[in-house]
mmCIF file of the N, C-alpha and C atoms, coordinates in Angstrom:
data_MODEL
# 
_entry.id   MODEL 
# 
loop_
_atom_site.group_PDB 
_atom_site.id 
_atom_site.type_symbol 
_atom_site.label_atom_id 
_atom_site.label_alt_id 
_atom_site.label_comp_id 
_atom_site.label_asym_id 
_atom_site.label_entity_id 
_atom_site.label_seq_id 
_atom_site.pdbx_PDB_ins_code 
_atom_site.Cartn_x 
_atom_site.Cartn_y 
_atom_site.Cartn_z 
_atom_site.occupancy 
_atom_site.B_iso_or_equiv 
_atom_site.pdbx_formal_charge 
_atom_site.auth_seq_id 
_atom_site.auth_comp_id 
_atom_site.auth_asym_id 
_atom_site.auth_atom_id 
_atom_site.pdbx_PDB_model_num 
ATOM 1   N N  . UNK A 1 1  ? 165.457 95.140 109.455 1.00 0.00 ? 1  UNK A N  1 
ATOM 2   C CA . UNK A 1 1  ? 166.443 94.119 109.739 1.00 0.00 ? 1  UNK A CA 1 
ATOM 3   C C  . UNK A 1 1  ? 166.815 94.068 111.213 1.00 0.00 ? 1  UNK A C  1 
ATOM 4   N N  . UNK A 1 2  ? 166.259 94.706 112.200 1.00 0.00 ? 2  UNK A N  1 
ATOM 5   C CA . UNK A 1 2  ? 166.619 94.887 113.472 1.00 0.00 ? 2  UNK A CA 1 
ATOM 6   C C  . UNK A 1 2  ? 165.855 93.541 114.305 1.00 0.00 ? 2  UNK A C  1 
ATOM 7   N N  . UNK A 1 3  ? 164.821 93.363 113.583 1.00 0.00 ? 3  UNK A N  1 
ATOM 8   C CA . UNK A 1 3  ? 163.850 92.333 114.005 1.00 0.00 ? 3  UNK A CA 1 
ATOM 9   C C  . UNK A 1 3  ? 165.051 90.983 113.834 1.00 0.00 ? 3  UNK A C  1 
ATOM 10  N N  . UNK A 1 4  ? 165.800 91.031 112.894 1.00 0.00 ? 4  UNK A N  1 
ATOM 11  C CA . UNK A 1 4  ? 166.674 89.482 113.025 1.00 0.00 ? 4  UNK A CA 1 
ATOM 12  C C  . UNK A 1 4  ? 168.102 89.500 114.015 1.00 0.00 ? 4  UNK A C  1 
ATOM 13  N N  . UNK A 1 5  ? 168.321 90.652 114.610 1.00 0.00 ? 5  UNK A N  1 
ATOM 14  C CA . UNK A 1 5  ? 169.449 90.582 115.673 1.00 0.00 ? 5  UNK A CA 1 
ATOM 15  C C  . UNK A 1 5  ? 168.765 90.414 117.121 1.00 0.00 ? 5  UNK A C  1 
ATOM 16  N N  . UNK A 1 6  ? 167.405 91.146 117.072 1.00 0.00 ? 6  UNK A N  1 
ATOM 17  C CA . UNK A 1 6  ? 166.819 90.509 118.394 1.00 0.00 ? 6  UNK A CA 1 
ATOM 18  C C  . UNK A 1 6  ? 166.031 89.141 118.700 1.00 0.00 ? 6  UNK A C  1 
ATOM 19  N N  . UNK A 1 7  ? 165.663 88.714 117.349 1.00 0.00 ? 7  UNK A N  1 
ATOM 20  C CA . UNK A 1 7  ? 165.533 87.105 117.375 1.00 0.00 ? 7  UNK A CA 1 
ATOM 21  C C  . UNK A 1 7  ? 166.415 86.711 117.429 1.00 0.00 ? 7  UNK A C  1 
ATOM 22  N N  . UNK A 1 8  ? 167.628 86.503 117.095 1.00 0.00 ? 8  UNK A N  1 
ATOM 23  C CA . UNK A 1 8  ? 168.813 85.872 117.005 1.00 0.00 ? 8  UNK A CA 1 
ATOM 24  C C  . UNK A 1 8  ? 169.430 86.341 119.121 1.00 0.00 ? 8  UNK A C  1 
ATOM 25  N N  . UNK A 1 9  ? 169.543 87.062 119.692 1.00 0.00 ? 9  UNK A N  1 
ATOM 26  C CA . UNK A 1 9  ? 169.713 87.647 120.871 1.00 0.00 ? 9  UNK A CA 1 
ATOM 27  C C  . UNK A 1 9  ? 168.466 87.032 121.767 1.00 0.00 ? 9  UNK A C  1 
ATOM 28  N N  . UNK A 1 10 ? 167.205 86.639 121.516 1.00 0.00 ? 10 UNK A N  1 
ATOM 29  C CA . UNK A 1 10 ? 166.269 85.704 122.373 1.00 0.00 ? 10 UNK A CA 1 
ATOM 30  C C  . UNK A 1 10 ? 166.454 84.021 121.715 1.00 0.00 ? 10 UNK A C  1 
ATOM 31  N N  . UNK A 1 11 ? 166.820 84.176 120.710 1.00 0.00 ? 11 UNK A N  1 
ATOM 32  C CA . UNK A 1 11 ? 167.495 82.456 120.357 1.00 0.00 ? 11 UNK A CA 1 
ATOM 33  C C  . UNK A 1 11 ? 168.511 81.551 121.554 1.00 0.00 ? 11 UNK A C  1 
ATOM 34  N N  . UNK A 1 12 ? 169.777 82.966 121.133 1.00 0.00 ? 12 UNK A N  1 
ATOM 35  C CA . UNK A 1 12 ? 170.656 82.640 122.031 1.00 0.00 ? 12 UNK A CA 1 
ATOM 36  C C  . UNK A 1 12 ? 170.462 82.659 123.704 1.00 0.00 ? 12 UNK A C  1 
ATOM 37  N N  . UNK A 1 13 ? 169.818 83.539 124.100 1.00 0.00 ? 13 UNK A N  1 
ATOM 38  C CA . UNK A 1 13 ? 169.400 83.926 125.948 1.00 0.00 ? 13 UNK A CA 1 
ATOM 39  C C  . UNK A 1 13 ? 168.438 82.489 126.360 1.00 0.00 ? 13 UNK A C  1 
ATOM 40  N N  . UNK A 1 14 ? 167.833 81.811 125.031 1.00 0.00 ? 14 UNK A N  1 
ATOM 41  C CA . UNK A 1 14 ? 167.163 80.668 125.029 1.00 0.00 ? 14 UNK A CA 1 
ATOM 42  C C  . UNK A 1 14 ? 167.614 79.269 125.224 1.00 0.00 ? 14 UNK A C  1 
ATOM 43  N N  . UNK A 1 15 ? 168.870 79.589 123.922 1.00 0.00 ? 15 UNK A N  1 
ATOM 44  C CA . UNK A 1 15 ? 169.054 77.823 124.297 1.00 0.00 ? 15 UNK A CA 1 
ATOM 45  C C  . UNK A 1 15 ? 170.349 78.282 124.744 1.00 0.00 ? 15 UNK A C  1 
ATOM 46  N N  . UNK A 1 16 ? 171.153 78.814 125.164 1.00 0.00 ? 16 UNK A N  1 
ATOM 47  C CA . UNK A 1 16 ? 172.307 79.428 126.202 1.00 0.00 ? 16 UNK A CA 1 
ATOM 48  C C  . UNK A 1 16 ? 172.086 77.978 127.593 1.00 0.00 ? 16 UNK A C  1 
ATOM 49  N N  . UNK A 1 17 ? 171.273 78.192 128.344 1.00 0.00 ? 17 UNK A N  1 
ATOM 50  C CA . UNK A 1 17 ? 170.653 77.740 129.446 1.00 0.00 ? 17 UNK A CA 1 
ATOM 51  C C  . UNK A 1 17 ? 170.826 75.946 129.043 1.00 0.00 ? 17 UNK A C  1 
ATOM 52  N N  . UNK A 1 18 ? 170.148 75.847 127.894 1.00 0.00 ? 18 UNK A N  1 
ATOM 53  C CA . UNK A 1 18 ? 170.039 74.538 127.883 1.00 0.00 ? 18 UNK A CA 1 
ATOM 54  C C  . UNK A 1 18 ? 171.509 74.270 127.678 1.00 0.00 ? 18 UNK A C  1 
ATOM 55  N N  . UNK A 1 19 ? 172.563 74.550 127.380 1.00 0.00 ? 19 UNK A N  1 
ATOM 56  C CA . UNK A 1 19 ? 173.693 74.150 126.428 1.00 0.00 ? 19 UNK A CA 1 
ATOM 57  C C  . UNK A 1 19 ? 174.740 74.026 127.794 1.00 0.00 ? 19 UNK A C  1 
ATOM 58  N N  . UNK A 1 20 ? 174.326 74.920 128.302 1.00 0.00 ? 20 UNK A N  1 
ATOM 59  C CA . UNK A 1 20 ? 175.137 74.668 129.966 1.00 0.00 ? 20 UNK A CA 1 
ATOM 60  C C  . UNK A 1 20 ? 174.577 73.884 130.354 1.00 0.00 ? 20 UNK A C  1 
ATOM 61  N N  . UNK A 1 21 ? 173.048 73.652 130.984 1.00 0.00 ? 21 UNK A N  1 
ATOM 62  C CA . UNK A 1 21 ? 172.771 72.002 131.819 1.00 0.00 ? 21 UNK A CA 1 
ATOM 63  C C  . UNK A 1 21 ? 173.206 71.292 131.265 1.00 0.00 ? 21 UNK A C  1 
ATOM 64  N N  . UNK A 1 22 ? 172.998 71.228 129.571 1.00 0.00 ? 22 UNK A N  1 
ATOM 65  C CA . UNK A 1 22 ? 173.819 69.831 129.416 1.00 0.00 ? 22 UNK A CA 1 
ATOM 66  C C  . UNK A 1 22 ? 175.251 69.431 129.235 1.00 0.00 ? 22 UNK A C  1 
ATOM 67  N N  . UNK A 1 23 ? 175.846 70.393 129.422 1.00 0.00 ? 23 UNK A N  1 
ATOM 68  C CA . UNK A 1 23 ? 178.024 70.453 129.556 1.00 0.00 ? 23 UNK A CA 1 
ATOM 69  C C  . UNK A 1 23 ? 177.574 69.903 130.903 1.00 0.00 ? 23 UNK A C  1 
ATOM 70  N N  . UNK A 1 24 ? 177.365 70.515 131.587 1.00 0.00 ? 24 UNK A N  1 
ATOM 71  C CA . UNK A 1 24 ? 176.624 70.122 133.176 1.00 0.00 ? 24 UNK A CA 1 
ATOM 72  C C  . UNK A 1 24 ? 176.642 68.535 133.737 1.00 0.00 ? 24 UNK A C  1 
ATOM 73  N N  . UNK A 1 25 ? 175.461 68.212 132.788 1.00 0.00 ? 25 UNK A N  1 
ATOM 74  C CA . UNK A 1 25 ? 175.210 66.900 132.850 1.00 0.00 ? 25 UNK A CA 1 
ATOM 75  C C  . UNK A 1 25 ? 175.847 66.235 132.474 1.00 0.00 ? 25 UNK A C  1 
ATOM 76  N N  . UNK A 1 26 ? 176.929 66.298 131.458 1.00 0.00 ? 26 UNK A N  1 
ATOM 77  C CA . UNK A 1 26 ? 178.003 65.503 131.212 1.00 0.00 ? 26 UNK A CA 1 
ATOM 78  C C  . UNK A 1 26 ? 179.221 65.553 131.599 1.00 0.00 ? 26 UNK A C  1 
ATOM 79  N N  . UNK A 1 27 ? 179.417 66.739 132.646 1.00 0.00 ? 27 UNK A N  1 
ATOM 80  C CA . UNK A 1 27 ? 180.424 66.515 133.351 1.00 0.00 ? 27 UNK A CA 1 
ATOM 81  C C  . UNK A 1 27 ? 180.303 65.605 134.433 1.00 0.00 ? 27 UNK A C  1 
ATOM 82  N N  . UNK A 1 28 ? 179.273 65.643 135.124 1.00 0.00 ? 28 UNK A N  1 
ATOM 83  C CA . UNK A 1 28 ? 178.780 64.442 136.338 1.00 0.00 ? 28 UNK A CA 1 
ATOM 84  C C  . UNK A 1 28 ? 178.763 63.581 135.761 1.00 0.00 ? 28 UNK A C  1 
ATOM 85  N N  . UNK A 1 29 ? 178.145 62.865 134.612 1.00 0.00 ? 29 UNK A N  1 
ATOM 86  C CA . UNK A 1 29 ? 178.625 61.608 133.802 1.00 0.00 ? 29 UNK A CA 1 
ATOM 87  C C  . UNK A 1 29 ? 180.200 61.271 133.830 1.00 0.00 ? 29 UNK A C  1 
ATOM 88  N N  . UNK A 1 30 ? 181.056 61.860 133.239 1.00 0.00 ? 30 UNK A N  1 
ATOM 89  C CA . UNK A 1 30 ? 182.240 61.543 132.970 1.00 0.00 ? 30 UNK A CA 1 
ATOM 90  C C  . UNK A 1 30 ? 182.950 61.424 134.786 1.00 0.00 ? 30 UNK A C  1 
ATOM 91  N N  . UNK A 1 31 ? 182.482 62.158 135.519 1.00 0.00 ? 31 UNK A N  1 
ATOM 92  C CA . UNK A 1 31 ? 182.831 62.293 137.165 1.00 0.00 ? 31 UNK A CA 1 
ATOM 93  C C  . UNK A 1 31 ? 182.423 61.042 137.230 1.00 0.00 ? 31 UNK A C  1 
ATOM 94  N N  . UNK A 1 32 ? 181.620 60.711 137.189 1.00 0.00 ? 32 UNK A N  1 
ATOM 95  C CA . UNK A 1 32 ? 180.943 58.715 138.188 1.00 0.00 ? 32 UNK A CA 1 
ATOM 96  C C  . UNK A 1 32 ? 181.260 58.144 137.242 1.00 0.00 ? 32 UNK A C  1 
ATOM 97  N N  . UNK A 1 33 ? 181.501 57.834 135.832 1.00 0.00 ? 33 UNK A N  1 
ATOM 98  C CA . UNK A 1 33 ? 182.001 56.796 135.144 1.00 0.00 ? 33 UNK A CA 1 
ATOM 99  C C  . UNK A 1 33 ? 183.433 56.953 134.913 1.00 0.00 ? 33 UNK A C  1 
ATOM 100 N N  . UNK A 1 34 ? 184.040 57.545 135.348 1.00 0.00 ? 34 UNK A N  1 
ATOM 101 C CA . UNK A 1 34 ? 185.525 57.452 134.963 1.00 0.00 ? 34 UNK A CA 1 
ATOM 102 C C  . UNK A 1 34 ? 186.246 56.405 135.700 1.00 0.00 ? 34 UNK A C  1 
ATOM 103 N N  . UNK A 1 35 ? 185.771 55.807 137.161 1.00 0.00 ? 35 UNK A N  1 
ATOM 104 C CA . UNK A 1 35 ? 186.617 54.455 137.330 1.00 0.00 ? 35 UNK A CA 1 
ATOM 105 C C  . UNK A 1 35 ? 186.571 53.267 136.525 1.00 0.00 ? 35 UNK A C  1 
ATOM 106 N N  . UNK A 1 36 ? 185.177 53.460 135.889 1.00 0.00 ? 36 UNK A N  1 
ATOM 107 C CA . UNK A 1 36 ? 184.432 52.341 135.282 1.00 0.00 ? 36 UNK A CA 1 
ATOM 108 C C  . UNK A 1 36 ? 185.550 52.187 133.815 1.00 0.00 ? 36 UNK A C  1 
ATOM 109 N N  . UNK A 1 37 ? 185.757 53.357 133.812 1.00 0.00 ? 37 UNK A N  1 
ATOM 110 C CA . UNK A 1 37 ? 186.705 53.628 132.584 1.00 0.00 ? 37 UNK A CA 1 
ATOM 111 C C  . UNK A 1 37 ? 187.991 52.935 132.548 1.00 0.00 ? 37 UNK A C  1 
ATOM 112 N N  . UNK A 1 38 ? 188.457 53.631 133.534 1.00 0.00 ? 38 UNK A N  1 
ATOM 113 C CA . UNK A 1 38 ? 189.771 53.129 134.193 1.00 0.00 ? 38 UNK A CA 1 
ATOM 114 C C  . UNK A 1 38 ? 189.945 51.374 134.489 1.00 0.00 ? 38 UNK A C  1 
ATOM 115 N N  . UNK A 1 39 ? 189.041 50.770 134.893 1.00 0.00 ? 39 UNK A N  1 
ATOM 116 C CA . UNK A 1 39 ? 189.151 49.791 135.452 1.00 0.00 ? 39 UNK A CA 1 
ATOM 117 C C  . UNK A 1 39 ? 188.936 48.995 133.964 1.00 0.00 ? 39 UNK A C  1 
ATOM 118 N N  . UNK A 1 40 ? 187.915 49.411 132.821 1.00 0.00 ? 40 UNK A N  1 
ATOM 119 C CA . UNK A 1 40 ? 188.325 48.837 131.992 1.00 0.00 ? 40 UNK A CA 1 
ATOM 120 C C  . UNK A 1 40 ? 189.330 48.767 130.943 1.00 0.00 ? 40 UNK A C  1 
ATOM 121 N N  . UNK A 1 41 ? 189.851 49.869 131.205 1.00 0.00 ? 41 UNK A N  1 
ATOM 122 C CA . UNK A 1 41 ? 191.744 50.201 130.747 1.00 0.00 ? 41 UNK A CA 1 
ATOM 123 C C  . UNK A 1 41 ? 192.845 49.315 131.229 1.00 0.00 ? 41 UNK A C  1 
ATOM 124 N N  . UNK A 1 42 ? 192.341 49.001 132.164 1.00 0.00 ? 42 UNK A N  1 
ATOM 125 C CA . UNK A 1 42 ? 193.362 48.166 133.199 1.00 0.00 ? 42 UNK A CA 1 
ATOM 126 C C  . UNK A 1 42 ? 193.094 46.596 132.518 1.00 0.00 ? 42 UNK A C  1 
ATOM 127 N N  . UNK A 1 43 ? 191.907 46.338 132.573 1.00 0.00 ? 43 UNK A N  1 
ATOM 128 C CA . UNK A 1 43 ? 191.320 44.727 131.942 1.00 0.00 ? 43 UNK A CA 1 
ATOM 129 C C  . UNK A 1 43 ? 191.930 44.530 131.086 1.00 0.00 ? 43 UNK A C  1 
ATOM 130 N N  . UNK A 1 44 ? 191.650 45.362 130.445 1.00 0.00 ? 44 UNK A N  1 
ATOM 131 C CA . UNK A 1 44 ? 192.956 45.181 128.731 1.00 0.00 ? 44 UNK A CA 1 
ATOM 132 C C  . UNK A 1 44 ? 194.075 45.321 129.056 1.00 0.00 ? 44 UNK A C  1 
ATOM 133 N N  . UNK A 1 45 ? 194.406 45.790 129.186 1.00 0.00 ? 45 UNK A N  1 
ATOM 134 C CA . UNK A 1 45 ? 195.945 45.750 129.476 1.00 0.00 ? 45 UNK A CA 1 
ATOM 135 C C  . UNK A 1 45 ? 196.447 44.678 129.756 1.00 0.00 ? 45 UNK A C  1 
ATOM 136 N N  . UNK A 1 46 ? 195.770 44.296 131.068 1.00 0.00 ? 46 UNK A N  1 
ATOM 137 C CA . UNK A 1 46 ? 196.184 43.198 131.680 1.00 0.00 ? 46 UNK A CA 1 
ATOM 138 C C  . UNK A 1 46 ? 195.754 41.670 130.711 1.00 0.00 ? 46 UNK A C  1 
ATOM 139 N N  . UNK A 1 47 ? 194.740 41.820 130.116 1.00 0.00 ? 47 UNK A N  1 
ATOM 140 C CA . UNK A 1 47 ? 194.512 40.657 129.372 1.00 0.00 ? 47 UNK A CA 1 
ATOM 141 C C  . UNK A 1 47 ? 194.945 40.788 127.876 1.00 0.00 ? 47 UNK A C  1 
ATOM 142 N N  . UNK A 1 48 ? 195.827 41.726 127.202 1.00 0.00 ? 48 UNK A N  1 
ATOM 143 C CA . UNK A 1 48 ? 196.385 41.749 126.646 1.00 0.00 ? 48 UNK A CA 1 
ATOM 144 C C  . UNK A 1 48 ? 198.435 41.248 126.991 1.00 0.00 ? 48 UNK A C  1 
ATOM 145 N N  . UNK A 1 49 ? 198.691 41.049 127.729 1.00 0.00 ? 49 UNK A N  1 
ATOM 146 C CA . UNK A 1 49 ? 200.013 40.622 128.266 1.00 0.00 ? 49 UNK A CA 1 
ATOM 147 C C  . UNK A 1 49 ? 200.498 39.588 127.738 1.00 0.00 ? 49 UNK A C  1 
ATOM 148 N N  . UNK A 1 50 ? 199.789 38.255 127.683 1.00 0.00 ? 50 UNK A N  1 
ATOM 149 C CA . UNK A 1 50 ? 200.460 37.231 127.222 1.00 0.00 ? 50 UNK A CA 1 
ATOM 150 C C  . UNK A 1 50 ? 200.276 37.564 125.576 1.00 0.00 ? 50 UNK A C  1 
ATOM 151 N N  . UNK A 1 51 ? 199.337 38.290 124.820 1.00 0.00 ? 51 UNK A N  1 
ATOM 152 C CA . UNK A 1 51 ? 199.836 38.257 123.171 1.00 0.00 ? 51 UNK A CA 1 
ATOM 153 C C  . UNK A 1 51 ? 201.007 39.476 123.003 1.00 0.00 ? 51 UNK A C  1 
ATOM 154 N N  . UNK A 1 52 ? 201.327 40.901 123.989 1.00 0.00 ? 52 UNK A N  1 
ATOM 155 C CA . UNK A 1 52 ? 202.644 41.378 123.581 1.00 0.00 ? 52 UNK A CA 1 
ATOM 156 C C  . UNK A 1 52 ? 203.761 40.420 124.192 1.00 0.00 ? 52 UNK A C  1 
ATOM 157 N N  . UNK A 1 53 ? 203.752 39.396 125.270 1.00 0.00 ? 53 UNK A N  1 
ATOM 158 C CA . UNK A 1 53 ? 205.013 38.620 125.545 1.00 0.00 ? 53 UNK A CA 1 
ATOM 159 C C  . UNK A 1 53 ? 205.154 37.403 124.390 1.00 0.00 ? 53 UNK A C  1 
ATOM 160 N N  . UNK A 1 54 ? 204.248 37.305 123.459 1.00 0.00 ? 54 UNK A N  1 
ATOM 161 C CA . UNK A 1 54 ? 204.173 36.106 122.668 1.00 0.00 ? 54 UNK A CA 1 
ATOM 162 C C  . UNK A 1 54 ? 205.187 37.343 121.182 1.00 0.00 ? 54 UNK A C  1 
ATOM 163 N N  . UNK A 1 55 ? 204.056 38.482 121.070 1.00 0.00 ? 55 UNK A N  1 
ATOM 164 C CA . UNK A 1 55 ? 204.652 39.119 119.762 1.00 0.00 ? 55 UNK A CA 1 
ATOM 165 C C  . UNK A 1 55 ? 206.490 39.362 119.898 1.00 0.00 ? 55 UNK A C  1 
ATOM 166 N N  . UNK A 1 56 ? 207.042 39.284 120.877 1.00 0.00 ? 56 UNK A N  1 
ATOM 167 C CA . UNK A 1 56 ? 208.404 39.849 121.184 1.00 0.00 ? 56 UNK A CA 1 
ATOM 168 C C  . UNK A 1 56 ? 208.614 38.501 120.462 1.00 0.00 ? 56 UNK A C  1 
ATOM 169 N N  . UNK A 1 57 ? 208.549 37.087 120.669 1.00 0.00 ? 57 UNK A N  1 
ATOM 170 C CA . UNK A 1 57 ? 209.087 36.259 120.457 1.00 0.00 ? 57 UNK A CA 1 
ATOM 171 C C  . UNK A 1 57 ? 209.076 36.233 118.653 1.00 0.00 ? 57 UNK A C  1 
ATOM 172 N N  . UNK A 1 58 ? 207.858 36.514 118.035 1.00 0.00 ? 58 UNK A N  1 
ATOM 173 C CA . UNK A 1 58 ? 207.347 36.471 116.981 1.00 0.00 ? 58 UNK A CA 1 
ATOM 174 C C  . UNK A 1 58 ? 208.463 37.046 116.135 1.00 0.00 ? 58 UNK A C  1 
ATOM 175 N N  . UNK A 1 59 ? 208.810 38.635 116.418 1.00 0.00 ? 59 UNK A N  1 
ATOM 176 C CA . UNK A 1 59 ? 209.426 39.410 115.931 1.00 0.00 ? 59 UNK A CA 1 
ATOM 177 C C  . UNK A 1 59 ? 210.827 38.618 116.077 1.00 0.00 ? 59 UNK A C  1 
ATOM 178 N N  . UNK A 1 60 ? 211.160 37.722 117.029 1.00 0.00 ? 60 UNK A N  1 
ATOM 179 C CA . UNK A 1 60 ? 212.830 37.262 116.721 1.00 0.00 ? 60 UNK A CA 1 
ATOM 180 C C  . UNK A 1 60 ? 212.845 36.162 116.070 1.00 0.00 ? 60 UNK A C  1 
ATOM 181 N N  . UNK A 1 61 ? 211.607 35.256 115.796 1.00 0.00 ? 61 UNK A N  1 
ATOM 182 C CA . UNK A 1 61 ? 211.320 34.103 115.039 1.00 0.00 ? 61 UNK A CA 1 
ATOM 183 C C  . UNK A 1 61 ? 211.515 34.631 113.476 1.00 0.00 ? 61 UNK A C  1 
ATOM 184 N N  . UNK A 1 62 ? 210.777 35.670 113.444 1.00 0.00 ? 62 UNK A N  1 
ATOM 185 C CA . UNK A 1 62 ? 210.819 35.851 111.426 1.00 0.00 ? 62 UNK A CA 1 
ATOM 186 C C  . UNK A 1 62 ? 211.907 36.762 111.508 1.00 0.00 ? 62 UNK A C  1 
ATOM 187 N N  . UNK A 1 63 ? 212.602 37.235 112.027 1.00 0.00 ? 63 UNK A N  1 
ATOM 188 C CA . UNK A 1 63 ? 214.050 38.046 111.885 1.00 0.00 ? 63 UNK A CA 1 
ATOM 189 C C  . UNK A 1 63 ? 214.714 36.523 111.611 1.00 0.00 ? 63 UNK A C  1 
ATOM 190 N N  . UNK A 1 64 ? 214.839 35.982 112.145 1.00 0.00 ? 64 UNK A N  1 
ATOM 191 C CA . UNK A 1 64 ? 216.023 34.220 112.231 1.00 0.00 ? 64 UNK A CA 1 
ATOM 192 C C  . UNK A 1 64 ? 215.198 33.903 110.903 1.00 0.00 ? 64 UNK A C  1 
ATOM 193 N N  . UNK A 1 65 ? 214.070 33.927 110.710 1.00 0.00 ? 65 UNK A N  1 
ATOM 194 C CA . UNK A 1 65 ? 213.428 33.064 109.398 1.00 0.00 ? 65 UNK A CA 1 
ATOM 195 C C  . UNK A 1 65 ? 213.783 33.754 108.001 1.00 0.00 ? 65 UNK A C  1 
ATOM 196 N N  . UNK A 1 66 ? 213.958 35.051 108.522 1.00 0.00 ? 66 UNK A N  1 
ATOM 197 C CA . UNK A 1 66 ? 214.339 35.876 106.867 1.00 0.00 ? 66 UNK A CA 1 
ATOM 198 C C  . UNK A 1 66 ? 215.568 35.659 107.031 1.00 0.00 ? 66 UNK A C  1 
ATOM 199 N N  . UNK A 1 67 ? 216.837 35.628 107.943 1.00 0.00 ? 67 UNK A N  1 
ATOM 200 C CA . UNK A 1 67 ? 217.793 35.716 108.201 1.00 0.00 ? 67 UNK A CA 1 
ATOM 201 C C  . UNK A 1 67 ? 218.311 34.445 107.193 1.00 0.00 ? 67 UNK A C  1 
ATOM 202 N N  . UNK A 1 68 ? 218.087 33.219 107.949 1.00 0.00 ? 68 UNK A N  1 
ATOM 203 C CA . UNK A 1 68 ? 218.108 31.998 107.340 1.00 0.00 ? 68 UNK A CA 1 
ATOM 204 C C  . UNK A 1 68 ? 217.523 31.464 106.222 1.00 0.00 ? 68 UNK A C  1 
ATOM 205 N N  . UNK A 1 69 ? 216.561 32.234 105.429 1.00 0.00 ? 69 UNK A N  1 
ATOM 206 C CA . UNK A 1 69 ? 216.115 31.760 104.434 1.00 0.00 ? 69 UNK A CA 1 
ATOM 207 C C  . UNK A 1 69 ? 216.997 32.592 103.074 1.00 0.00 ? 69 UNK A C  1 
ATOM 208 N N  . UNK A 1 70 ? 217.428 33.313 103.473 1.00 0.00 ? 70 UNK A N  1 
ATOM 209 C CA . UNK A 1 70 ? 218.612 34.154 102.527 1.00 0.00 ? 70 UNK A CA 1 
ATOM 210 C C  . UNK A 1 70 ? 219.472 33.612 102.173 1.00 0.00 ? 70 UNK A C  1 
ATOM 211 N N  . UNK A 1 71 ? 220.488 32.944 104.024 1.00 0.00 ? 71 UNK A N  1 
ATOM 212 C CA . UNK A 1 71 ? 221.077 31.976 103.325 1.00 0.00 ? 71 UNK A CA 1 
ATOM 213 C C  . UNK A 1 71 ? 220.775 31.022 102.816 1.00 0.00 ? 71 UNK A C  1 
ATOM 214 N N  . UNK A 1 72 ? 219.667 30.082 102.761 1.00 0.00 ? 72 UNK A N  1 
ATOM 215 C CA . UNK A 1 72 ? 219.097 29.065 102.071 1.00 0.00 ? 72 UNK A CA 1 
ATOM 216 C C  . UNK A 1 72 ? 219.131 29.438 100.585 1.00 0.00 ? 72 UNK A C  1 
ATOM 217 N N  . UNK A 1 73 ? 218.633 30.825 100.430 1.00 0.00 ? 73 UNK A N  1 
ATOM 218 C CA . UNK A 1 73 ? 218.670 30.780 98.960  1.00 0.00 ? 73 UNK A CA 1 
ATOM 219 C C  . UNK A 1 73 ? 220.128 31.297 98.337  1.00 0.00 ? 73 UNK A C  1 
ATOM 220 N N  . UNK A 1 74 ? 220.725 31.434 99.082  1.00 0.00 ? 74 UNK A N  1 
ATOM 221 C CA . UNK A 1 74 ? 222.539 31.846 98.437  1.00 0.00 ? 74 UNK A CA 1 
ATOM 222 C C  . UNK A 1 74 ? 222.930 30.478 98.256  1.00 0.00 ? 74 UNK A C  1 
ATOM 223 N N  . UNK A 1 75 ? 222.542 29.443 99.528  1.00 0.00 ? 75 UNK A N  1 
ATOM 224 C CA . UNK A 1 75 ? 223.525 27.965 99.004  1.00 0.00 ? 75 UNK A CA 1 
ATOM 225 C C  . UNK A 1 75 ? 222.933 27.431 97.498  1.00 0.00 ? 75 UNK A C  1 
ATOM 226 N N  . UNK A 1 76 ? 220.815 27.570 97.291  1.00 0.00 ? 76 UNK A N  1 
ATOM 227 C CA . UNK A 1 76 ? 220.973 27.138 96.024  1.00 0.00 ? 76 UNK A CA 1 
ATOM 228 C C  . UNK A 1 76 ? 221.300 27.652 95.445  1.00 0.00 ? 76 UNK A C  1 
ATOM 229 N N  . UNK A 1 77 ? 221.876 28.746 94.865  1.00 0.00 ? 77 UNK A N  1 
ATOM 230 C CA . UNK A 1 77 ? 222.306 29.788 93.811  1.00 0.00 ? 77 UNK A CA 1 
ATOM 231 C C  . UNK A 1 77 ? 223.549 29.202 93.468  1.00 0.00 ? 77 UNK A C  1 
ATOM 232 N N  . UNK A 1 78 ? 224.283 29.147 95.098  1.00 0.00 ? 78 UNK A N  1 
ATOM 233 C CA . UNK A 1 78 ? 225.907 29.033 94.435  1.00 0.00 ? 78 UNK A CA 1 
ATOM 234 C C  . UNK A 1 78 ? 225.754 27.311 94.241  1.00 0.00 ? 78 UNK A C  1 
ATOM 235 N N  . UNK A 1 79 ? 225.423 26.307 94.963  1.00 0.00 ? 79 UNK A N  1 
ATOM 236 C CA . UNK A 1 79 ? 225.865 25.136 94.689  1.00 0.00 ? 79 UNK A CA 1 
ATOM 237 C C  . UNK A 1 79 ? 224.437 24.274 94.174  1.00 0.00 ? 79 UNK A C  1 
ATOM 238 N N  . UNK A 1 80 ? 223.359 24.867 93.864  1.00 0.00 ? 80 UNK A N  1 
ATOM 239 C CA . UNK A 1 80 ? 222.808 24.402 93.282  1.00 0.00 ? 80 UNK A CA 1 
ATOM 240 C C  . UNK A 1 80 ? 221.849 23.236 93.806  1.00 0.00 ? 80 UNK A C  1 
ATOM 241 N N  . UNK A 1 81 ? 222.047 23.180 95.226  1.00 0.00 ? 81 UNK A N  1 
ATOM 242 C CA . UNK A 1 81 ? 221.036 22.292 96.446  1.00 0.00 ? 81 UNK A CA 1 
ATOM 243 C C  . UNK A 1 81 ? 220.737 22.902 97.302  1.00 0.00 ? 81 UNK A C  1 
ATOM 244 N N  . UNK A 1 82 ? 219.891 22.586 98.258  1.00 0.00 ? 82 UNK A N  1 
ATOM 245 C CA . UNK A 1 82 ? 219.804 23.615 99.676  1.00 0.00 ? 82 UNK A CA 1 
ATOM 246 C C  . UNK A 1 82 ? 220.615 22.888 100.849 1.00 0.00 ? 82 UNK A C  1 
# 
């Protein structure tokens, strides 16, 4: 059984090497694409603006619409018209 701790010990001394170039290589990736990142973080954002300045309005439209439709349905209840 000694034969499977020193295969397992030239496995690892083996692909060890590769497993670092490639953390390696993807740290220089994430280094040169991260403005690319950024800048498309920003796009959205920015072209998302007019639907959160629209949703604020949204949210006070159906607050007034449930608001008012409550009372709508209390006047038919009590008097029997709207």
């Amino acid at each position: 059984m000694e034969w499977l701790s020193i295969a397992g010990a030239i496995a690892f001394y083996t692909i060890y090497p590769v497993l670092l170039l490639g953390r390696l290589l993807l740290y220089i990736l994430d280094w040169i694409l991260s403005p690319f990142v950024y800048a498309g973080y920003v796009t959205k954002q920015v072209a998302l603006v007019p639907y959160r300045f629209l949703a604020e309005f949204e949210v006070c439209s159906s607050l007034t619409f449930h608001v008012s439709s409550g009372t709508d349905q209390y006047q038919i209840r009590l008097f029997g018209t709207s």
